[in-house]
N, CA and C atoms as a LAMMPS dump frame, in Angstrom:
ITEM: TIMESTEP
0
ITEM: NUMBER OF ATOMS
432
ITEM: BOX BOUNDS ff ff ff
-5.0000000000000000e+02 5.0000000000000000e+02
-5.0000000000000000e+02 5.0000000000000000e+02
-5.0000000000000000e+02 5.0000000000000000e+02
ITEM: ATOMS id mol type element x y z
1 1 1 N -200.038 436.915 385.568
2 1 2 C -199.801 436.681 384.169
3 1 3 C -199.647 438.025 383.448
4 2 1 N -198.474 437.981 382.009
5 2 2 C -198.517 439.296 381.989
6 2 3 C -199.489 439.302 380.926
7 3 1 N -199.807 441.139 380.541
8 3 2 C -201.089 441.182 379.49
9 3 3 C -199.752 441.675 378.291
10 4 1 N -200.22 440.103 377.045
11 4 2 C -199.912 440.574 375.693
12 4 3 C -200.712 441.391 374.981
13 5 1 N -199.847 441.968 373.908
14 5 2 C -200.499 442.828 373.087
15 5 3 C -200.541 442.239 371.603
16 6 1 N -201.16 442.276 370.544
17 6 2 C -201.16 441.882 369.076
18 6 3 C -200.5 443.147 368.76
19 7 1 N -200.29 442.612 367.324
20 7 2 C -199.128 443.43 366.491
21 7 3 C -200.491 444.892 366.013
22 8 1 N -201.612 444.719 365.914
23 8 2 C -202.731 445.261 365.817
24 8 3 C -202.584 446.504 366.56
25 9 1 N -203.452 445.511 367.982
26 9 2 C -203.364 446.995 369.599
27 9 3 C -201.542 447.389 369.427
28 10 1 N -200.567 447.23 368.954
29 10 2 C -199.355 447.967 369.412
30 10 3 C -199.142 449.022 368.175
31 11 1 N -200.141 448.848 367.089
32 11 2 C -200.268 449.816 365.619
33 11 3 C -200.677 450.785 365.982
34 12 1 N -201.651 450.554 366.776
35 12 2 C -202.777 451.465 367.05
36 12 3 C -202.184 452.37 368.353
37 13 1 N -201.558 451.637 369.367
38 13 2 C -201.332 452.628 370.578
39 13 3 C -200.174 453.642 370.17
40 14 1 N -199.503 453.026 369.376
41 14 2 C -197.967 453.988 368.56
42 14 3 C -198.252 454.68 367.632
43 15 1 N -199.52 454.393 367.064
44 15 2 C -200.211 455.326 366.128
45 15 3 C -199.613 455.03 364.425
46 16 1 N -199.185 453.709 364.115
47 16 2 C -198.105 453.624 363.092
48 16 3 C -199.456 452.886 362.515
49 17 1 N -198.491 452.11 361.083
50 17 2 C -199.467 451.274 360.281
51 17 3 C -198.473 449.373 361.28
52 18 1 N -199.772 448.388 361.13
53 18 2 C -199.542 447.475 361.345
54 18 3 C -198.216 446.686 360.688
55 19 1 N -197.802 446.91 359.432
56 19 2 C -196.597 446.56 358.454
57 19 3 C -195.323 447.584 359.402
58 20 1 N -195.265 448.427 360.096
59 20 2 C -194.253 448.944 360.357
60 20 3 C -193.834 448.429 361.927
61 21 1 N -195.208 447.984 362.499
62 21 2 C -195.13 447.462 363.974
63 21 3 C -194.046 446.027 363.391
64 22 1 N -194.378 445.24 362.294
65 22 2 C -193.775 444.04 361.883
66 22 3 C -191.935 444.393 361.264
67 23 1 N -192.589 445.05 360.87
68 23 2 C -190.766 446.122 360.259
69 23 3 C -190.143 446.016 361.578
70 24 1 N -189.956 447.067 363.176
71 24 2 C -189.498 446.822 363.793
72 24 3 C -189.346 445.462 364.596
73 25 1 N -189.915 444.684 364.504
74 25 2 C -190.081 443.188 364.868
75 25 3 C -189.004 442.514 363.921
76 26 1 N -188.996 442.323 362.849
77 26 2 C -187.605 441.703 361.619
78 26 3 C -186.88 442.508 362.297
79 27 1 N -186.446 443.62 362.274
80 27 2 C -185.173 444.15 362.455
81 27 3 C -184.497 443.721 363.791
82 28 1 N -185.091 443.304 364.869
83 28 2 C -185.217 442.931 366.479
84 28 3 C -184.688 444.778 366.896
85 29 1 N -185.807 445.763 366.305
86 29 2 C -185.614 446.912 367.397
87 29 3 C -187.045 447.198 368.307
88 30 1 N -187.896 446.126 368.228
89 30 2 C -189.329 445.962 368.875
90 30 3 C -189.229 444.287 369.277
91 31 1 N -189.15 443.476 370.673
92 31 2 C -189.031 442.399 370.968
93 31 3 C -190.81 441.628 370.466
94 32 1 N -190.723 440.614 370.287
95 32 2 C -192.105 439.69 370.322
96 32 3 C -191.522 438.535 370.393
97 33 1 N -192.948 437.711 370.532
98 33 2 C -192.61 436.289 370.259
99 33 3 C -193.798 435.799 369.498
100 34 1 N -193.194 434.212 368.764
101 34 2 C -194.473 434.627 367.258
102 34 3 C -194.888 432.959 368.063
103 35 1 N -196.334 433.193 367.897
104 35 2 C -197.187 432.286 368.227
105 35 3 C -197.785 431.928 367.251
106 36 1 N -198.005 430.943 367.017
107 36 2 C -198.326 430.334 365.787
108 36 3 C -197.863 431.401 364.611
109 37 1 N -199.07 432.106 363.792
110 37 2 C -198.932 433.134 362.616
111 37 3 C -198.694 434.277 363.399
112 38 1 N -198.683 434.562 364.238
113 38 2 C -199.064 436.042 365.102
114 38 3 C -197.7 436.207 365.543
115 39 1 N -197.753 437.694 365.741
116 39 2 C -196.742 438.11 367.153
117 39 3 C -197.269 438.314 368.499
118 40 1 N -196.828 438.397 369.571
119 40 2 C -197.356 438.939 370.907
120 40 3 C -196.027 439.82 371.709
121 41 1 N -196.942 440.389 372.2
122 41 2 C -195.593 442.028 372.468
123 41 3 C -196.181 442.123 373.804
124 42 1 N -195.237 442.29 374.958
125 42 2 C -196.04 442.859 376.43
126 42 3 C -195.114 443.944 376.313
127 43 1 N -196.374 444.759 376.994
128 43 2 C -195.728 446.367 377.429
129 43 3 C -194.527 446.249 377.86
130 44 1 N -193.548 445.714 378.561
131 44 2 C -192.423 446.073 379.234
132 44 3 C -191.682 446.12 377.794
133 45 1 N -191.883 445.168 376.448
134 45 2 C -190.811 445.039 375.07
135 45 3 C -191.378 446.844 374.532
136 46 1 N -192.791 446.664 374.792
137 46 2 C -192.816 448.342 374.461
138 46 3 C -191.957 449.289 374.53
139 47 1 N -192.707 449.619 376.034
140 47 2 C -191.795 450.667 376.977
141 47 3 C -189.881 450.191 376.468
142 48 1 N -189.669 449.551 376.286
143 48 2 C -187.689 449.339 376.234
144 48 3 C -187.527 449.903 374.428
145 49 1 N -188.746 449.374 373.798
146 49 2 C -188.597 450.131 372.835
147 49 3 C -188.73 451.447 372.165
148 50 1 N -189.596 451.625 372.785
149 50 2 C -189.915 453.541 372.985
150 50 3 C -188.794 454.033 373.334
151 51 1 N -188.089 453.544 374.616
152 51 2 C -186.74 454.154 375.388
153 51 3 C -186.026 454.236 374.108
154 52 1 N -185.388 452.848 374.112
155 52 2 C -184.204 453.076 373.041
156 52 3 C -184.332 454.2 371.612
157 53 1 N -185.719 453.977 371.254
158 53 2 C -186.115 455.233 370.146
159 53 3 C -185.554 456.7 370.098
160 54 1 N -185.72 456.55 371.492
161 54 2 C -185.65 457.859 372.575
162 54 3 C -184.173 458.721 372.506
163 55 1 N -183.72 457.76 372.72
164 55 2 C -182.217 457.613 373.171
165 55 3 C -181.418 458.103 371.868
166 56 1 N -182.137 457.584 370.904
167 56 2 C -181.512 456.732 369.092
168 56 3 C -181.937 458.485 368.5
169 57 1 N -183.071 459.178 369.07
170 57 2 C -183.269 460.511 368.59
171 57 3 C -182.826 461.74 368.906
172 58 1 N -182.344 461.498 370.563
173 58 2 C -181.839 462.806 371.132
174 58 3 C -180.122 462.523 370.627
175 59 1 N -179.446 461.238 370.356
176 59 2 C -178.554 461.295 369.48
177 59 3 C -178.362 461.851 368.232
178 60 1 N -179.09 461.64 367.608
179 60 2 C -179.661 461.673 365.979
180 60 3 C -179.734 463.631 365.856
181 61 1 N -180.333 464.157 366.981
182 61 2 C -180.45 465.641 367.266
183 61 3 C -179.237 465.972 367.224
184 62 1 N -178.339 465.716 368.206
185 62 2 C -177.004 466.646 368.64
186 62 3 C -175.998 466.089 367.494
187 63 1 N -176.26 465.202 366.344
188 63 2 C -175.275 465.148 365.052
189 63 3 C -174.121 464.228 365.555
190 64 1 N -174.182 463.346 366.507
191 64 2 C -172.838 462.773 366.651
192 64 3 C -172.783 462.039 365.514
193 65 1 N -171.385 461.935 365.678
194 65 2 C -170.872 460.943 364.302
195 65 3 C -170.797 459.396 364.915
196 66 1 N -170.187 458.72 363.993
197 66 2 C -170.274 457.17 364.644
198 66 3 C -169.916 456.998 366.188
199 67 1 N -168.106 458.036 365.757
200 67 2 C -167.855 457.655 367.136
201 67 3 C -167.563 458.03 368.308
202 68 1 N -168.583 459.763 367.99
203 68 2 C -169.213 459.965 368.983
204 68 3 C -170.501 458.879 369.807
205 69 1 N -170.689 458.549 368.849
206 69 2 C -172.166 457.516 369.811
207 69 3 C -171.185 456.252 370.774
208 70 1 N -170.307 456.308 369.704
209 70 2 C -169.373 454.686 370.174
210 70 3 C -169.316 455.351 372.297
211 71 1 N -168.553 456.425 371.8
212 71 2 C -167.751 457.195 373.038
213 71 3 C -169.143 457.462 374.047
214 72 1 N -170.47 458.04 373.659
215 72 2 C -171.685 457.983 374.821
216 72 3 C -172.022 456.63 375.195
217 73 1 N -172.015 455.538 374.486
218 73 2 C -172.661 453.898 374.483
219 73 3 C -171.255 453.578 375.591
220 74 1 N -170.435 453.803 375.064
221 74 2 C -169.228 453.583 376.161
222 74 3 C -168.979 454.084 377.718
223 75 1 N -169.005 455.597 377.387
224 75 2 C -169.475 456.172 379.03
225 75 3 C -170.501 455.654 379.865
226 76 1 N -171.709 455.49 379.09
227 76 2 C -172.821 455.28 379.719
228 76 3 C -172.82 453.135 380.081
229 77 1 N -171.747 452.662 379.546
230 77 2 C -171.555 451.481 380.475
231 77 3 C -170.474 451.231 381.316
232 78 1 N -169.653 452.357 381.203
233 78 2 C -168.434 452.691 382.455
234 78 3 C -169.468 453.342 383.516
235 79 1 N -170.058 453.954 383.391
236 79 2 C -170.695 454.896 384.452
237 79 3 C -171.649 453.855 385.175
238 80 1 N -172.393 452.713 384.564
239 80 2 C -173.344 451.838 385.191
240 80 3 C -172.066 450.25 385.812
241 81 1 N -170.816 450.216 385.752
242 81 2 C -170.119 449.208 386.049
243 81 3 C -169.797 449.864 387.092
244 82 1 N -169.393 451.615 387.17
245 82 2 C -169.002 452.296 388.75
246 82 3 C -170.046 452.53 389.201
247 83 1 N -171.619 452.567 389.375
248 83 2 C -172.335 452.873 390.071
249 83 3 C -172.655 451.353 390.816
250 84 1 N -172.636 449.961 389.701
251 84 2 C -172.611 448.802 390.455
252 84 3 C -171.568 449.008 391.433
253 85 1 N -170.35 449.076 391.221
254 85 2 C -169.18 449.114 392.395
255 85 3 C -169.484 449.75 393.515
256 86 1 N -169.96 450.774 392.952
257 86 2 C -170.586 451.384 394.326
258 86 3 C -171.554 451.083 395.182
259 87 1 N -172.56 450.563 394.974
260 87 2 C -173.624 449.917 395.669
261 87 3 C -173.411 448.69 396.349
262 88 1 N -172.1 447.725 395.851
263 88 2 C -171.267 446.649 396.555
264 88 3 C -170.406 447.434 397.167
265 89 1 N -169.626 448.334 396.964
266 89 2 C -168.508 448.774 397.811
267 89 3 C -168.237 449.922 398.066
268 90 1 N -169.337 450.599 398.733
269 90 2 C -169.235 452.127 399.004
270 90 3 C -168.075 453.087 399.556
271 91 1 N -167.5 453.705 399.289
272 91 2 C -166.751 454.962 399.796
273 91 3 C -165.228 454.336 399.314
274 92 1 N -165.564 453.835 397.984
275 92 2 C -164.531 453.991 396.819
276 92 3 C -163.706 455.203 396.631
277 93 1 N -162.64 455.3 396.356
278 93 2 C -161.964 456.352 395.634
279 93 3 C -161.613 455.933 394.129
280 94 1 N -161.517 456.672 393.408
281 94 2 C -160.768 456.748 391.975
282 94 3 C -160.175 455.881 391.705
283 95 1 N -159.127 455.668 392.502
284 95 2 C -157.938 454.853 392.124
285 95 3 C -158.581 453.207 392.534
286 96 1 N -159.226 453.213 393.569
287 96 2 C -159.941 451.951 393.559
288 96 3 C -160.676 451.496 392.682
289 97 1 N -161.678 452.493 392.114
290 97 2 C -162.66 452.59 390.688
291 97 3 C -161.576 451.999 389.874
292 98 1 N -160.599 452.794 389.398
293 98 2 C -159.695 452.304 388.311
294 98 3 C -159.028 451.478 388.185
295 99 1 N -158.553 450.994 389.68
296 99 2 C -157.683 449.515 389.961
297 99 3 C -158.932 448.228 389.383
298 100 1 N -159.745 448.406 390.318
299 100 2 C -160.982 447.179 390.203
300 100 3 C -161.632 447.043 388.791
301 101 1 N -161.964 447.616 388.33
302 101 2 C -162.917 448.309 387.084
303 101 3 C -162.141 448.145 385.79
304 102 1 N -160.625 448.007 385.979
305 102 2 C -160.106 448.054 384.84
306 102 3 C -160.212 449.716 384.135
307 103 1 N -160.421 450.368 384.483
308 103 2 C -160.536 451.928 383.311
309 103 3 C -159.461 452.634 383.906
310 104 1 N -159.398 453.926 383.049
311 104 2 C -158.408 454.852 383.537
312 104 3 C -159.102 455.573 384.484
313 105 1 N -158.165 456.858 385.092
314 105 2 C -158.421 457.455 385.951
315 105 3 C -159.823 458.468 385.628
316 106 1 N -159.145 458.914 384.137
317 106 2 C -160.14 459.751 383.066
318 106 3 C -161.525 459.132 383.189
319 107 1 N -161.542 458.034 382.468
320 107 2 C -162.75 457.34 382.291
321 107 3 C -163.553 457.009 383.831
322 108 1 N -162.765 456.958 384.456
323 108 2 C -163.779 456.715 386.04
324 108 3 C -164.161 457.569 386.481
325 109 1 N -163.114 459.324 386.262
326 109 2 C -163.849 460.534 386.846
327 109 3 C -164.752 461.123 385.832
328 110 1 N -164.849 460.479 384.641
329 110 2 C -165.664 461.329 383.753
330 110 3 C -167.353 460.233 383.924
331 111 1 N -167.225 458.698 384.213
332 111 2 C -168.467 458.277 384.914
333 111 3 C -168.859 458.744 386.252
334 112 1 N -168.464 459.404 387.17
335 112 2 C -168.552 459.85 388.437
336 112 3 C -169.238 460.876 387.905
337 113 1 N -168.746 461.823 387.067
338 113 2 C -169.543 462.933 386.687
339 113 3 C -170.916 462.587 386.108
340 114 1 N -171.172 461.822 385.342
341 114 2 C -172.374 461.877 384.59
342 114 3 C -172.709 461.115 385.724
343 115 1 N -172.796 460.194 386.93
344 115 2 C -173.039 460.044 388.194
345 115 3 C -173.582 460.775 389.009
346 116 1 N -173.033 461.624 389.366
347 116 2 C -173.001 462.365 389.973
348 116 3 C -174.486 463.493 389.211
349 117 1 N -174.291 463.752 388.418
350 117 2 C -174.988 464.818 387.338
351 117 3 C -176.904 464.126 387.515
352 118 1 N -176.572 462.824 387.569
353 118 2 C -178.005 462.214 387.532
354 118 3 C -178.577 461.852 388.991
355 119 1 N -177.56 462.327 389.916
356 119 2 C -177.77 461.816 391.658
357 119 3 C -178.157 460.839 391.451
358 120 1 N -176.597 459.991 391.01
359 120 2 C -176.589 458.638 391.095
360 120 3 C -175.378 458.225 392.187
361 121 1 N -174.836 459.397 392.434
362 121 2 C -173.876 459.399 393.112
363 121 3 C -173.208 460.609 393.48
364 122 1 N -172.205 460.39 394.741
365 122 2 C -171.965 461.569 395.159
366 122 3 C -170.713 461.158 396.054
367 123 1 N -169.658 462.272 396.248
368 123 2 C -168.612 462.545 396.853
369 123 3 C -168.847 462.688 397.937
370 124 1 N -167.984 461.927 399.107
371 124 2 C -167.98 462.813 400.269
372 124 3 C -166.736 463.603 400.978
373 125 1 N -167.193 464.868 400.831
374 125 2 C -165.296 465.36 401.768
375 125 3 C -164.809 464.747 402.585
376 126 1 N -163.657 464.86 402.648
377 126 2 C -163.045 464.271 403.594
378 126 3 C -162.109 465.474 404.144
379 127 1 N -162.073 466.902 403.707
380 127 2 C -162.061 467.525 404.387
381 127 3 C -162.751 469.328 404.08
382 128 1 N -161.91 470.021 404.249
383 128 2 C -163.028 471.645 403.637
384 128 3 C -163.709 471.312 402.58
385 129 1 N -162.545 470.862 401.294
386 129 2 C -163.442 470.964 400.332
387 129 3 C -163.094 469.607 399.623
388 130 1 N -163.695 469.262 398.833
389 130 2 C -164.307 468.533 398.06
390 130 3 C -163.083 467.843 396.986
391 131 1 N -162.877 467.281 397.004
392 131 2 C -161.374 466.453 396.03
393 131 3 C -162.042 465.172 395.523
394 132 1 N -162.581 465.533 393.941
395 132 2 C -163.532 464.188 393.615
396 132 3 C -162.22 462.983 393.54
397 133 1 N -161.116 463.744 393.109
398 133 2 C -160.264 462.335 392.836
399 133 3 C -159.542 461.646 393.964
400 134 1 N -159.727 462.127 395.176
401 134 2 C -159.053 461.265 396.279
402 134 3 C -159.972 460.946 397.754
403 135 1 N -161.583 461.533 397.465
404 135 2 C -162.667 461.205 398.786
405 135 3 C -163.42 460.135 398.047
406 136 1 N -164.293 459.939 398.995
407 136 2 C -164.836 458.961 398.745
408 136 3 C -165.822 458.982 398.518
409 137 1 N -166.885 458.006 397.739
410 137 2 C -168.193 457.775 396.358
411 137 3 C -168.866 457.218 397.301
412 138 1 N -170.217 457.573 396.869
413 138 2 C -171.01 456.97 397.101
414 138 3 C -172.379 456.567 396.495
415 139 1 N -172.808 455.215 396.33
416 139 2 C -173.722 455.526 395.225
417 139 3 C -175.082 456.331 396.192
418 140 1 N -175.865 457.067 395.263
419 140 2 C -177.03 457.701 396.046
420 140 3 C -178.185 456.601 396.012
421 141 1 N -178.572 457.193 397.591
422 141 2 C -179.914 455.394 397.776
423 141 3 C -180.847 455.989 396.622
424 142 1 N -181.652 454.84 396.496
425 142 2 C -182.55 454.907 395.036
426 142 3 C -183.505 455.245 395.807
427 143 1 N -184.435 456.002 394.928
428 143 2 C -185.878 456.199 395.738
429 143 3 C -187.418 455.125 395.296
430 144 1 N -188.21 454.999 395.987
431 144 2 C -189.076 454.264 395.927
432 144 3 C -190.238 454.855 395.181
């Protein structure tokens, strides 16, 4: 069973006032579910909300404009649709990425990179050196 939290213990562990734990709750940027008068929050709605905070600040830092964020929110779900591909269909090339996937060539080598960047994935030669746009992907095994 999982352990809920009151809108109370989640004031207190975030260090906020109880009215602001409820603020993110209306807005749906903190998940609950309301039981009778109450809310109840399990750590995992936490933890996803902390992340996204996270995410929402190191944006908020580097000044992107709208659509700069549009263009990271975008990469960062091209880059998780080619790392699925990869884990179903290893030693992809580009043009396969881009045939299957629907994206351009651009957009598939620029998710390979931020892929790649997080050893989420990786090239393999196919001969001296290294040709990300015509060897083949692989996603990197996950660790335990």
């Amino acid at each position: 069973m999982k352990n809920y939290l009151s809108t109370y213990q989640v004031a207190k562990t975030l260090g906020v006032n109880i009215q602001t734990v409820r603020h993110y709750i209306r807005k749906g940027e903190l998940k609950a579910a309301r039981v009778g008068k109450k809310y109840i929050i399990t750590q995992e709605d936490i933890d996803a909300f902390l992340a996204a905070r996270k995410e929402v600040r190191s944006l908020e830092k580097i000044g992107l404009t709208e659509k700069g964020r549009q263009r990271v929110h975008e990469l960062k779900k091209n880059a998780l649709n080619v790392l699925t591909y990869l884990e179903e269909c290893p030693g992809a090339d580009v043009d396969e990425l881009s045939e299957s996937l629907g994206l351009s060539r651009k957009e598939v080598l620029r998710a390979l990179r931020r892929l790649e960047g997080k050893n989420l994935a990786y090239c393999e030669p196919g001969g001296e050196k290294v040709d990300r746009a015509r060897d083949p992907w692989y996603a990197a095994p996950r660790g335990k």
